[in-house]
Structures are given as structure tokens and as C-alpha cells.
mmCIF file as Biopython writes it, N, C-alpha, C and O atoms, coordinates in Angstrom:
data_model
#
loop_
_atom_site.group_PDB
_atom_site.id
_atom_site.type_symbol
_atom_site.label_atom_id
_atom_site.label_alt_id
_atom_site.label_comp_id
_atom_site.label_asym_id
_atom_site.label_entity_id
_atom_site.label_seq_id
_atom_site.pdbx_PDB_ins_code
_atom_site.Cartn_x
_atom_site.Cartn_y
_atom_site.Cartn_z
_atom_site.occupancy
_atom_site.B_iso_or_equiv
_atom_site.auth_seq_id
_atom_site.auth_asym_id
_atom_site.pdbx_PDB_model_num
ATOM 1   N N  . UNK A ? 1  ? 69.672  100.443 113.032 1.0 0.0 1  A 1 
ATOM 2   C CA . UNK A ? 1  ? 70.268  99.734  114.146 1.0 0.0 1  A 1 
ATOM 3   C C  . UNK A ? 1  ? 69.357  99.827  115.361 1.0 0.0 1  A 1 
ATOM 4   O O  . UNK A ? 1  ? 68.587  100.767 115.558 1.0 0.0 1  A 1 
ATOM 5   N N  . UNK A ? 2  ? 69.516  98.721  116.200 1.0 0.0 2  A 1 
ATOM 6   C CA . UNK A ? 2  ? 69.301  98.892  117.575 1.0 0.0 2  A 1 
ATOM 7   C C  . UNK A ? 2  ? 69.534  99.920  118.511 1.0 0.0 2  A 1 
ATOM 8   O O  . UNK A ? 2  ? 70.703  100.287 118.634 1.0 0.0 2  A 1 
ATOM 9   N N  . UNK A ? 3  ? 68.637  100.475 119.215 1.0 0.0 3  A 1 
ATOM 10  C CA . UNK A ? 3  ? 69.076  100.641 120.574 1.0 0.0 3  A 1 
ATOM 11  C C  . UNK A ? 3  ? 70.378  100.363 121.689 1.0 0.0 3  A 1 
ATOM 12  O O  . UNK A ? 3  ? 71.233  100.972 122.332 1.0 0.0 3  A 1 
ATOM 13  N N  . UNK A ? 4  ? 69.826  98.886  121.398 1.0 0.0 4  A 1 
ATOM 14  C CA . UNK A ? 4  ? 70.420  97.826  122.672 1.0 0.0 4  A 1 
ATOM 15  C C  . UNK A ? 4  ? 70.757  96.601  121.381 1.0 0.0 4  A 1 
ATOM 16  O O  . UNK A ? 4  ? 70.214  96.419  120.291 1.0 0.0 4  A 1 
ATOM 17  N N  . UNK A ? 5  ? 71.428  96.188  121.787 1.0 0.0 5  A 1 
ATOM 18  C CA . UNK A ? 5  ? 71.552  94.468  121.787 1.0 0.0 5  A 1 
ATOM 19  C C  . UNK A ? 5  ? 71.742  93.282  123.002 1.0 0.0 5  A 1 
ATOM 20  O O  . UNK A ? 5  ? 72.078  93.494  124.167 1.0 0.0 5  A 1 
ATOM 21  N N  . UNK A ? 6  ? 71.504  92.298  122.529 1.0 0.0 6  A 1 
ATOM 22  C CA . UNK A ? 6  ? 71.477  91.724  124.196 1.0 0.0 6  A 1 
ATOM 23  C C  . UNK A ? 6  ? 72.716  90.778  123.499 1.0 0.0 6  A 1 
ATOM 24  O O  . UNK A ? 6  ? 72.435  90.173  122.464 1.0 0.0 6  A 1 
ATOM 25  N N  . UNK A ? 7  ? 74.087  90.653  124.071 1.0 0.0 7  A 1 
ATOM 26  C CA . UNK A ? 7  ? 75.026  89.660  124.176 1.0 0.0 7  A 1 
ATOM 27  C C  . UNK A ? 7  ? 75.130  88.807  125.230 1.0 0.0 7  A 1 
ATOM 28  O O  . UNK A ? 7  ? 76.035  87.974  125.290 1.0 0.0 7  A 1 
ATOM 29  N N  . UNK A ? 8  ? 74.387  88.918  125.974 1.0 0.0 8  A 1 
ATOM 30  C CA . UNK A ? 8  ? 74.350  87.718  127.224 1.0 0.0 8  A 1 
ATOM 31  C C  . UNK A ? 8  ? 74.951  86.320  127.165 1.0 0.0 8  A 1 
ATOM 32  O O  . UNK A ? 8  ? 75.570  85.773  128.078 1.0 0.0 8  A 1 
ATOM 33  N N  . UNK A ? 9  ? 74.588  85.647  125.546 1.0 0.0 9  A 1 
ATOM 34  C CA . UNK A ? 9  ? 75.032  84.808  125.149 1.0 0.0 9  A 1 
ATOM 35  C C  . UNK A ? 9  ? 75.846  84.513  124.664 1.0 0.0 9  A 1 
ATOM 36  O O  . UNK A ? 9  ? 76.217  83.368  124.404 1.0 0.0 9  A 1 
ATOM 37  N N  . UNK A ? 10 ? 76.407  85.694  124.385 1.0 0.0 10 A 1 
ATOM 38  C CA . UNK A ? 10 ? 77.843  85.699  122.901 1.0 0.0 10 A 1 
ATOM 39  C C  . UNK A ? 10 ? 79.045  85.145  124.256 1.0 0.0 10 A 1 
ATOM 40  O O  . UNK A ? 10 ? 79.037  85.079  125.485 1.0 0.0 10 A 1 
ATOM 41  N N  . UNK A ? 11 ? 79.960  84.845  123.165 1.0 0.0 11 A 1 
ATOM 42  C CA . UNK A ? 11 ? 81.392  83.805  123.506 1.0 0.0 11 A 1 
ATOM 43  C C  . UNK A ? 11 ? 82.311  84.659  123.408 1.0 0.0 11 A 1 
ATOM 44  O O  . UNK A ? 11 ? 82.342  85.150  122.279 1.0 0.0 11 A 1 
ATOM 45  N N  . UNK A ? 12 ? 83.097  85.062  124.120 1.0 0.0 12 A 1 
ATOM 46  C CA . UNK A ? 12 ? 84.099  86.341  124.064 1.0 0.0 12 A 1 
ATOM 47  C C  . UNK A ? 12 ? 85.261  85.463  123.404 1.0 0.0 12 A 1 
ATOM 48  O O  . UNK A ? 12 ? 85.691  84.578  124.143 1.0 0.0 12 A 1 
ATOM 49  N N  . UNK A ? 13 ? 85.802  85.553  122.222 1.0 0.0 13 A 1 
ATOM 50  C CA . UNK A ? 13 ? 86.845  85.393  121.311 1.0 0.0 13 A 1 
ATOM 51  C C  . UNK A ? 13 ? 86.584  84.141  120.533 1.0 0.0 13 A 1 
ATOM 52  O O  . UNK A ? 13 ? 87.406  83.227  120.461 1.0 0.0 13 A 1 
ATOM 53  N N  . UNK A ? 14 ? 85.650  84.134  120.073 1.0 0.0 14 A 1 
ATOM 54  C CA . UNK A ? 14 ? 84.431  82.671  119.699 1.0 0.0 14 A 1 
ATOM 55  C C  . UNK A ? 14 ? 85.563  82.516  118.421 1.0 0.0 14 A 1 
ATOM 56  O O  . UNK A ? 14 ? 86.025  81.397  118.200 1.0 0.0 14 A 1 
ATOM 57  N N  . UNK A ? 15 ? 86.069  83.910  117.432 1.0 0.0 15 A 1 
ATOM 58  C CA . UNK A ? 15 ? 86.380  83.744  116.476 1.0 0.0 15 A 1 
ATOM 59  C C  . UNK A ? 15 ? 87.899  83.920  116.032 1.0 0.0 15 A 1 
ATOM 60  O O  . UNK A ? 15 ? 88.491  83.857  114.955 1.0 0.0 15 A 1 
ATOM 61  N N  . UNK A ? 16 ? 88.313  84.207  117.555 1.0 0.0 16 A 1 
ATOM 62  C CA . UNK A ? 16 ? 89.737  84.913  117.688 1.0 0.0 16 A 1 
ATOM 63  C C  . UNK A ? 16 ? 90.699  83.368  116.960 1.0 0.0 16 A 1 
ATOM 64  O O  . UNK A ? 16 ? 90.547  82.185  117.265 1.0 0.0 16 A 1 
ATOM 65  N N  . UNK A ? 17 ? 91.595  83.942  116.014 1.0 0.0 17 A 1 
ATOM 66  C CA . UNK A ? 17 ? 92.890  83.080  115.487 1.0 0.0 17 A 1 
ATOM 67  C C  . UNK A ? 17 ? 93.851  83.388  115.909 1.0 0.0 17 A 1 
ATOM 68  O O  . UNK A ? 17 ? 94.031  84.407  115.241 1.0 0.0 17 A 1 
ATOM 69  N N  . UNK A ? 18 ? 95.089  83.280  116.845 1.0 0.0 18 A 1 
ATOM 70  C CA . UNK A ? 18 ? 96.555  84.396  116.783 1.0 0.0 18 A 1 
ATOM 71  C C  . UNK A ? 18 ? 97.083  83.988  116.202 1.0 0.0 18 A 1 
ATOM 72  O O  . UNK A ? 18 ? 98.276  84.251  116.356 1.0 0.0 18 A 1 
ATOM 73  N N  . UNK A ? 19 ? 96.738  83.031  115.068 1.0 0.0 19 A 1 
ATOM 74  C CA . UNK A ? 19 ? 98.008  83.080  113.924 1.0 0.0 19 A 1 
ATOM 75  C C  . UNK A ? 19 ? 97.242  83.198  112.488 1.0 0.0 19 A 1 
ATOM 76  O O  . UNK A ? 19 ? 97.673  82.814  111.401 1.0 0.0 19 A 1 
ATOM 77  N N  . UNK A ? 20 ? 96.162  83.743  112.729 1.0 0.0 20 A 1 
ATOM 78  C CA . UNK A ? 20 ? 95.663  84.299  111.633 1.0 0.0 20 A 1 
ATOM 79  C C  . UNK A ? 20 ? 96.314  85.490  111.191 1.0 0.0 20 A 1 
ATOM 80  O O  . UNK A ? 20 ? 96.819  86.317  111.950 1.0 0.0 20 A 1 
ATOM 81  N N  . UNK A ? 21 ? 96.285  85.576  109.665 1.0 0.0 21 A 1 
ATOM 82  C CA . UNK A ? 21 ? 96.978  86.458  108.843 1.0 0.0 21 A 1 
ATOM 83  C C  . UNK A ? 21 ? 95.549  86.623  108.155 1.0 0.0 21 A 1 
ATOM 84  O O  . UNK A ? 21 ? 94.588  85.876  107.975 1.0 0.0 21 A 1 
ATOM 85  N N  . UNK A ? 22 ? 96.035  88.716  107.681 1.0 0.0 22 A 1 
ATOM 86  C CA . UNK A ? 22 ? 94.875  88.675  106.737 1.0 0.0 22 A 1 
ATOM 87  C C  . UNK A ? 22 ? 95.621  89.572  105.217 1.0 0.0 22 A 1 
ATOM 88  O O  . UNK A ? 22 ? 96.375  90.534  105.363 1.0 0.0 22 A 1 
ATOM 89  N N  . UNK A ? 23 ? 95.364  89.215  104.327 1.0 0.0 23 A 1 
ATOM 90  C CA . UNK A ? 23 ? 95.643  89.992  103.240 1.0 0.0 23 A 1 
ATOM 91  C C  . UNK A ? 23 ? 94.491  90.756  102.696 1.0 0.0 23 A 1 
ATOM 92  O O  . UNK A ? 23 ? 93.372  90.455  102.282 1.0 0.0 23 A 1 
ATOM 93  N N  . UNK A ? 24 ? 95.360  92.164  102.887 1.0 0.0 24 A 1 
ATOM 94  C CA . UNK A ? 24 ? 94.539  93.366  103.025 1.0 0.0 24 A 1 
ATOM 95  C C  . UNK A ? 24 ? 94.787  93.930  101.247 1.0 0.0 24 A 1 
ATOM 96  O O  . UNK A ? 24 ? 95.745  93.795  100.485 1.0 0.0 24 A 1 
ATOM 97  N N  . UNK A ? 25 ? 93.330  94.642  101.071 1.0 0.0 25 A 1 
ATOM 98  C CA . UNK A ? 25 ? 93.514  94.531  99.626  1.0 0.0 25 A 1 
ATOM 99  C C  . UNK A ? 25 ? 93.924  95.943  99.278  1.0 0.0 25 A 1 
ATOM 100 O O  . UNK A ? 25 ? 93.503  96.800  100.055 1.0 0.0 25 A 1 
ATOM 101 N N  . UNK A ? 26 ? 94.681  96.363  98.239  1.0 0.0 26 A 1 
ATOM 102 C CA . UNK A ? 26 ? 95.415  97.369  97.614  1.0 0.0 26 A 1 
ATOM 103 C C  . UNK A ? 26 ? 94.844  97.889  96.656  1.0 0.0 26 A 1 
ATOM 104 O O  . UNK A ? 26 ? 94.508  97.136  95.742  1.0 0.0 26 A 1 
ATOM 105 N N  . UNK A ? 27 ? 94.590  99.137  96.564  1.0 0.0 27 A 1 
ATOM 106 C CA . UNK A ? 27 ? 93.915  99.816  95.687  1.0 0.0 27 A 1 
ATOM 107 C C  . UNK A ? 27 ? 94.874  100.741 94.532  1.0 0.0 27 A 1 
ATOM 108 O O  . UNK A ? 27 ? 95.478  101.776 94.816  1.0 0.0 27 A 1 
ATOM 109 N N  . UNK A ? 28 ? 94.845  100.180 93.381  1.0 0.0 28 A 1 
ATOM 110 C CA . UNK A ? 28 ? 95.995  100.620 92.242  1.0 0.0 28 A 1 
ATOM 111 C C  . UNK A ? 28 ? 95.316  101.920 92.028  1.0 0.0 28 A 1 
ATOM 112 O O  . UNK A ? 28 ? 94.116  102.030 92.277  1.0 0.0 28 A 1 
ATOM 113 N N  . UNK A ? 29 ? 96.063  102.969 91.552  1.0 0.0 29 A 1 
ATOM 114 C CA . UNK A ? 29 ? 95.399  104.468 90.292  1.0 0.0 29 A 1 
ATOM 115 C C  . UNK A ? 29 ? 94.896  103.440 89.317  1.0 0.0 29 A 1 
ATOM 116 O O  . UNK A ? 29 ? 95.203  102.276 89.058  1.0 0.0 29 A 1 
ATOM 117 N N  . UNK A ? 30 ? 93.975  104.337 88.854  1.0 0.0 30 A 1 
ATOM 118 C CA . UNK A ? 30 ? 93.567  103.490 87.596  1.0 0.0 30 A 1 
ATOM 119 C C  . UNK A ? 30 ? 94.802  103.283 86.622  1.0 0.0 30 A 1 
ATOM 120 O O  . UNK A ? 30 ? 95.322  102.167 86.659  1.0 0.0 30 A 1 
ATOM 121 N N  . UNK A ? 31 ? 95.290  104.149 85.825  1.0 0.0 31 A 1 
ATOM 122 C CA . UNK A ? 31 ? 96.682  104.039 84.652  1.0 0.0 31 A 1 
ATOM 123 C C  . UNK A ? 31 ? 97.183  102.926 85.139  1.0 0.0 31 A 1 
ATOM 124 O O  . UNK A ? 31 ? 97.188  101.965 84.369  1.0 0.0 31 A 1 
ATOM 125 N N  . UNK A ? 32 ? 97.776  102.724 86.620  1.0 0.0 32 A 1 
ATOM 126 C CA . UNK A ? 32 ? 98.786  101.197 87.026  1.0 0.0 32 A 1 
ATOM 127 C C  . UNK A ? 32 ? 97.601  100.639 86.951  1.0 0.0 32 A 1 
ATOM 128 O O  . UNK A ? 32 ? 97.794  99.866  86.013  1.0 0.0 32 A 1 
ATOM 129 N N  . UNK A ? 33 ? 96.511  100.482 87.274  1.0 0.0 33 A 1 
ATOM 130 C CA . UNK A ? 33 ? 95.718  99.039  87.515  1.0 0.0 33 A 1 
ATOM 131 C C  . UNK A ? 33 ? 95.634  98.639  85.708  1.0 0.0 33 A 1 
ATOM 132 O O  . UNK A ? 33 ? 96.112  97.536  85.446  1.0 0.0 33 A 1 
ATOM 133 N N  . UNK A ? 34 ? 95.266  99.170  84.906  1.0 0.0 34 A 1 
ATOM 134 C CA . UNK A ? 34 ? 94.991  99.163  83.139  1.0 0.0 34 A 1 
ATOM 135 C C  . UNK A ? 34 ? 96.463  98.715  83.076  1.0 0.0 34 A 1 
ATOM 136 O O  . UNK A ? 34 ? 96.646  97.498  83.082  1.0 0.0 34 A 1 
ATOM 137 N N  . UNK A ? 35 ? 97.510  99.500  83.017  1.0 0.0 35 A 1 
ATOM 138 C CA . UNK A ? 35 ? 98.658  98.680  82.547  1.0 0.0 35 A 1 
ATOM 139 C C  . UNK A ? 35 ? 99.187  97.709  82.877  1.0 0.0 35 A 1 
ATOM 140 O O  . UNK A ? 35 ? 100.008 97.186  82.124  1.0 0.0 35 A 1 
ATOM 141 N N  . UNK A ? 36 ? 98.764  96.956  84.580  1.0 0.0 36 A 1 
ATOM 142 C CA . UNK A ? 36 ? 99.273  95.517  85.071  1.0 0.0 36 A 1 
ATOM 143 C C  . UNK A ? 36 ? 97.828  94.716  84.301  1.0 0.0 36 A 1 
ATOM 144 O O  . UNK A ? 36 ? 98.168  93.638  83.815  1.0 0.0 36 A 1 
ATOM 145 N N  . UNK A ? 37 ? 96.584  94.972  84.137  1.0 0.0 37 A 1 
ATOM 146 C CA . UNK A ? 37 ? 95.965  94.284  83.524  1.0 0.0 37 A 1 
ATOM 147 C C  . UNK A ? 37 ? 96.224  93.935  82.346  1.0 0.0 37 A 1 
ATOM 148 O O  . UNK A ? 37 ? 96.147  92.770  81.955  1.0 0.0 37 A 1 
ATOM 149 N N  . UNK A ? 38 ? 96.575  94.952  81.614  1.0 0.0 38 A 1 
ATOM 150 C CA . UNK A ? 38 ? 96.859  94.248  80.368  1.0 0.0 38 A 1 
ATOM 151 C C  . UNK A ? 38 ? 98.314  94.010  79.943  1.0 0.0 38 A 1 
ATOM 152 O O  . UNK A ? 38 ? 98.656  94.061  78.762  1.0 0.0 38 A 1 
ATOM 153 N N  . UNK A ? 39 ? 99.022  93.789  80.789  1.0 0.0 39 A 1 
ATOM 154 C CA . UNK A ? 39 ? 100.394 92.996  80.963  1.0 0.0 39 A 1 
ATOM 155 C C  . UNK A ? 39 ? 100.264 92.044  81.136  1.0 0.0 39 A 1 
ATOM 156 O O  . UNK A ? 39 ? 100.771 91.194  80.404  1.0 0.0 39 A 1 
ATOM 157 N N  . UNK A ? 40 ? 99.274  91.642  82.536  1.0 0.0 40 A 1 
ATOM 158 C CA . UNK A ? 40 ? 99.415  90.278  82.573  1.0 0.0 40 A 1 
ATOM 159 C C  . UNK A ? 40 ? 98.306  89.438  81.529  1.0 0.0 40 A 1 
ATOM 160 O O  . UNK A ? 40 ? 98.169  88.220  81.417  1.0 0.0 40 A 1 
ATOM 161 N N  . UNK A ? 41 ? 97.709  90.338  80.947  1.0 0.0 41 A 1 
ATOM 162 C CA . UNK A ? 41 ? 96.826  89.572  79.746  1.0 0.0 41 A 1 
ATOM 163 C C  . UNK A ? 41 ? 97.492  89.164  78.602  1.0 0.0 41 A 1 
ATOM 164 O O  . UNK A ? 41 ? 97.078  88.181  77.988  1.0 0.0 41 A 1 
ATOM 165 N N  . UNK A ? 42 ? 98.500  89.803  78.214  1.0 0.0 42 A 1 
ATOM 166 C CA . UNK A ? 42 ? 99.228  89.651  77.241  1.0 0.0 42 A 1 
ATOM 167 C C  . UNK A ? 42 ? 100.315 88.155  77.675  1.0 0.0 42 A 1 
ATOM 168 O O  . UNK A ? 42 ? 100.424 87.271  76.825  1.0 0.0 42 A 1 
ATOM 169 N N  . UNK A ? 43 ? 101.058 88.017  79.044  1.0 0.0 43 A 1 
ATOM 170 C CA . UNK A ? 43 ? 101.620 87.202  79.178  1.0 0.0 43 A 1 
ATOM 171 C C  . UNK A ? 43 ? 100.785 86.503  79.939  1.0 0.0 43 A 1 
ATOM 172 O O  . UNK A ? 43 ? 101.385 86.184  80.965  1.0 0.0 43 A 1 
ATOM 173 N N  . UNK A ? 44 ? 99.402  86.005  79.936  1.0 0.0 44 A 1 
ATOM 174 C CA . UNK A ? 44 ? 98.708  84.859  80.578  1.0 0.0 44 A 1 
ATOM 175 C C  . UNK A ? 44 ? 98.854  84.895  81.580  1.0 0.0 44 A 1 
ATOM 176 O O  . UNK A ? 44 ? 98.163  83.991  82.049  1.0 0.0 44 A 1 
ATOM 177 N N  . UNK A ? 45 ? 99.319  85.359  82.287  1.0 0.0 45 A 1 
ATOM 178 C CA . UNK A ? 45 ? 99.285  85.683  84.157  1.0 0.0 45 A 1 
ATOM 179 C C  . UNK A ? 45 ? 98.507  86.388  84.882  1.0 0.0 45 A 1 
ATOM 180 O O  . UNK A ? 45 ? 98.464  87.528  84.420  1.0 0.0 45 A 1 
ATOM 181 N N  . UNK A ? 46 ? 97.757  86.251  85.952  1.0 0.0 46 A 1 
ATOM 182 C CA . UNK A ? 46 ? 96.851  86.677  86.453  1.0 0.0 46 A 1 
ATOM 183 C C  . UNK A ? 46 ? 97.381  88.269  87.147  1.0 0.0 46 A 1 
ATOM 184 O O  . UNK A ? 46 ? 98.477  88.360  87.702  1.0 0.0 46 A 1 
ATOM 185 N N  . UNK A ? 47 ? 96.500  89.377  87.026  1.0 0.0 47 A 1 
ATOM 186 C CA . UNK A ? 47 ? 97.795  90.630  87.693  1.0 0.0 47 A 1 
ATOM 187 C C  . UNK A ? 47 ? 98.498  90.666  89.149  1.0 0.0 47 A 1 
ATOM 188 O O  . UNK A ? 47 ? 99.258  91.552  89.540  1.0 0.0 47 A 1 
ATOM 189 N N  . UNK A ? 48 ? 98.052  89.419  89.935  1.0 0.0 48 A 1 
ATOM 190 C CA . UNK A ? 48 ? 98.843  89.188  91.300  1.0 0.0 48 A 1 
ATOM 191 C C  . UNK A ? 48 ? 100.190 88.889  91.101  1.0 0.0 48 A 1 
ATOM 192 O O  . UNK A ? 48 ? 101.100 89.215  91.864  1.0 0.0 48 A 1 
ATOM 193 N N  . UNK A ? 49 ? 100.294 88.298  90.122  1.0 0.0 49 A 1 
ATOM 194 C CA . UNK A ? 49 ? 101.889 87.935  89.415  1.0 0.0 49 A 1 
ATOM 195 C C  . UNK A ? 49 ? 102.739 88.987  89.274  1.0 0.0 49 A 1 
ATOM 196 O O  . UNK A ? 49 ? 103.876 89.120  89.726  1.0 0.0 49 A 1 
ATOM 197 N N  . UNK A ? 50 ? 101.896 89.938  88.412  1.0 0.0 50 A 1 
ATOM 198 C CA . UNK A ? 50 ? 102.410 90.596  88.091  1.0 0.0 50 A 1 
ATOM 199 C C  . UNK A ? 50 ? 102.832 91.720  88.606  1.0 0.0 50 A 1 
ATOM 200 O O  . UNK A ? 50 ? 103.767 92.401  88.184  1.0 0.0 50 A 1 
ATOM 201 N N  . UNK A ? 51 ? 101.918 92.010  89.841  1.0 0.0 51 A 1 
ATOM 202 C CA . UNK A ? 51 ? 102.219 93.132  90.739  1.0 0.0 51 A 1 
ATOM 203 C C  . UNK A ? 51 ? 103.424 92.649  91.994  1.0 0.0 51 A 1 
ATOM 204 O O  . UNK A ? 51 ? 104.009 93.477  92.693  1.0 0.0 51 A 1 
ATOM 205 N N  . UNK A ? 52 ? 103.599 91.376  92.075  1.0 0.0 52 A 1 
ATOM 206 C CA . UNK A ? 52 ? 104.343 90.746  93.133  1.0 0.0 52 A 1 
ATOM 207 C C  . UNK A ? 52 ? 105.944 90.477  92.063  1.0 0.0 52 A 1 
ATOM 208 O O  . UNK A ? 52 ? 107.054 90.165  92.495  1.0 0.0 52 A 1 
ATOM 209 N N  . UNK A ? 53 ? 105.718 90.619  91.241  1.0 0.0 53 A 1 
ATOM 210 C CA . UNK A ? 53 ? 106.824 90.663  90.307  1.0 0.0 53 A 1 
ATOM 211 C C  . UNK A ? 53 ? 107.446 92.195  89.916  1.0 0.0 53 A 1 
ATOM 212 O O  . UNK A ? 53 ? 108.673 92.298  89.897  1.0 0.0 53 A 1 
ATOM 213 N N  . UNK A ? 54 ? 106.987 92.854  89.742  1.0 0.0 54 A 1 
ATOM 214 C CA . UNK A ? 54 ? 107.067 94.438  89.895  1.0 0.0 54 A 1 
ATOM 215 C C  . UNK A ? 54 ? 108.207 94.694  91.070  1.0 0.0 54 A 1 
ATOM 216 O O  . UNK A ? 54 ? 109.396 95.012  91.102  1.0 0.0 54 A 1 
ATOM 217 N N  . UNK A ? 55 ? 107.058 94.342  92.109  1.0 0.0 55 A 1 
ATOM 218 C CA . UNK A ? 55 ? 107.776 94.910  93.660  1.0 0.0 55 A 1 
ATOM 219 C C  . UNK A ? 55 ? 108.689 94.661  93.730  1.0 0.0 55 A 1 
ATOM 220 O O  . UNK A ? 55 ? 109.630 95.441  93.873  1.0 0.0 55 A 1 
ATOM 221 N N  . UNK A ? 56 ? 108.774 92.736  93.604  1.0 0.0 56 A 1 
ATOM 222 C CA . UNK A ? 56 ? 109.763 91.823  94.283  1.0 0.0 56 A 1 
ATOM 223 C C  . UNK A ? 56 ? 111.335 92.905  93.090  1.0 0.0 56 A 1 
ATOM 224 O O  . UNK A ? 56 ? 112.439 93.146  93.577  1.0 0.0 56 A 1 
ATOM 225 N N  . UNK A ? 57 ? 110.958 93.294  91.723  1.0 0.0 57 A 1 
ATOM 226 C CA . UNK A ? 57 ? 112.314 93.917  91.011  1.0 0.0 57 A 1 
ATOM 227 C C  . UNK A ? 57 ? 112.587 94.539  91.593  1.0 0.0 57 A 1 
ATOM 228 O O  . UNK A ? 57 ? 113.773 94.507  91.922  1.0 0.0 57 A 1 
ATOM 229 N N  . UNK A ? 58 ? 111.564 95.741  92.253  1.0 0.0 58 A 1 
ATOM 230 C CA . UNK A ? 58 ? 112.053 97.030  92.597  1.0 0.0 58 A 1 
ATOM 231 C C  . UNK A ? 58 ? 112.011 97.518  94.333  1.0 0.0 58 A 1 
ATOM 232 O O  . UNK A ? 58 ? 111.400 98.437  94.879  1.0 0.0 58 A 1 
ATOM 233 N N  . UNK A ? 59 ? 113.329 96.025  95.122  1.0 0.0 59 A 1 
ATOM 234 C CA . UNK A ? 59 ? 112.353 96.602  96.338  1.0 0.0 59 A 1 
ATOM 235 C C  . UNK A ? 59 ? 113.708 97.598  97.039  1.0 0.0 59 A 1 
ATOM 236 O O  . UNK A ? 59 ? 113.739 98.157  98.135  1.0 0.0 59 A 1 
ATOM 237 N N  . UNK A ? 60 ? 114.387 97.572  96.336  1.0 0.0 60 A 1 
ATOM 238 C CA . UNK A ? 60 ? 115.557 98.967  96.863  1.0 0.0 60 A 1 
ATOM 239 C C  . UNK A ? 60 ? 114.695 100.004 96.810  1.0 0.0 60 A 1 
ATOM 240 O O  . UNK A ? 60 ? 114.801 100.818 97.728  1.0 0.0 60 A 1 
ATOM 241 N N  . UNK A ? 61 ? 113.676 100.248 95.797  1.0 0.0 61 A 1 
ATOM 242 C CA . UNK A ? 61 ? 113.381 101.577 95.296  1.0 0.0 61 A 1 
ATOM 243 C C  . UNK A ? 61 ? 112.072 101.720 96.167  1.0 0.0 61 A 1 
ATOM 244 O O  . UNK A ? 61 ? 111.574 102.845 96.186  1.0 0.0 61 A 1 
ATOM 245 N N  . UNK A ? 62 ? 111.396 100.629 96.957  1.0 0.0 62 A 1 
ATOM 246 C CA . UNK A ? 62 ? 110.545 100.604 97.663  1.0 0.0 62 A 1 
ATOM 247 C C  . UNK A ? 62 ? 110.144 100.417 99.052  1.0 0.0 62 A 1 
ATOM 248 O O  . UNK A ? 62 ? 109.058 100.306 99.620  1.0 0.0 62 A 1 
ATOM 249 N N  . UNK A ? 63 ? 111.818 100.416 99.556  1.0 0.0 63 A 1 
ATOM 250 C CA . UNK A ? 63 ? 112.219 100.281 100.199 1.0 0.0 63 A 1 
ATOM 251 C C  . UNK A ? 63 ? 112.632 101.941 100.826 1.0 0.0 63 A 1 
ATOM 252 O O  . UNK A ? 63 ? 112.606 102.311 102.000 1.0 0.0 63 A 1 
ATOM 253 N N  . UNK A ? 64 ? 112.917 102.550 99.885  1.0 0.0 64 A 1 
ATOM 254 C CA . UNK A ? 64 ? 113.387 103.959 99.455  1.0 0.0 64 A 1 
ATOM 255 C C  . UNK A ? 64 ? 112.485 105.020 100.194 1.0 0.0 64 A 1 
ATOM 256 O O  . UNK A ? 64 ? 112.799 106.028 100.827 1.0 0.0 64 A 1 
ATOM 257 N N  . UNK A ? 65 ? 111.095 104.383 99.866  1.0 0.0 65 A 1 
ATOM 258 C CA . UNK A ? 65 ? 110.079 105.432 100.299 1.0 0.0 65 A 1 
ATOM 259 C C  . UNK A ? 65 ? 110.030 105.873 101.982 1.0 0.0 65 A 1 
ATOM 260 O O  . UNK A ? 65 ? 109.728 106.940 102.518 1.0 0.0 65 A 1 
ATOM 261 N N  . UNK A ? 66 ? 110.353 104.899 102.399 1.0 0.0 66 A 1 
ATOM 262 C CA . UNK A ? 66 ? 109.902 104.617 104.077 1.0 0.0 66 A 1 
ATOM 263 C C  . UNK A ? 66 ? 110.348 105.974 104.468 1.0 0.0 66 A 1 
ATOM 264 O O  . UNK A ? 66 ? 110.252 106.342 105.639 1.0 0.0 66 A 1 
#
């Protein structure tokens, strides 16, 4: 890295969205990541399905944790 940088030029919020959303990515244990993979391989579904299908069953119980 630099020292210095010179921003003289930069645009203060050049890139700013306020209704940008970001989906932040989730990191499974391996055992759950292997068993939603090959769940959803078996039923042709990609494992986003399948992990949003999971939750969406169990959200008393995930709800539970808080």
C-alpha cells in the first residue's frame, strides 16, 4: 500500500444506493453443507431451495434461538 493517496477527485457517495440490499453469504459446517448438497441433488434443486425450505419449516425453532 501507499503512504498517501490523493482523493482530491473522488465523488463522496459516487456509489451510495439507500435501497440497496445485500445478501450476505452463510457459511454451512461441512456435514449440513454435504447433506443439503446432496438433497438437493437427489431432488434436482439447487441447495438455495433447499436451505430456504429447511428454515422457512422450522422457523418456530429458529426463531427459538434469539
Amino acid at each position: 500500500m501507499k503512504k498517501e493517496y490523493d482523493f482530491s477527485k473522488g465523488v463522496r457517495g459516487k456509489f451510495y444506493r439507500a435501497n440497496a440490499s445485500m445478501n450476505l453469504p452463510i457459511y454451512l459446517d461441512a456435514d449440513v453443507a454435504k447433506f443439503v448438497q446432496e438433497f438437493a441433488k437427489r431432488k434436482r434443486v439447487d441447495t438455495q431451495t433447499v436451505v430456504n425450505k429447511l428454515l422457512r419449516s422450522n422457523k418456530e425453532k429458529v426463531e427459538q434461538l434469539r
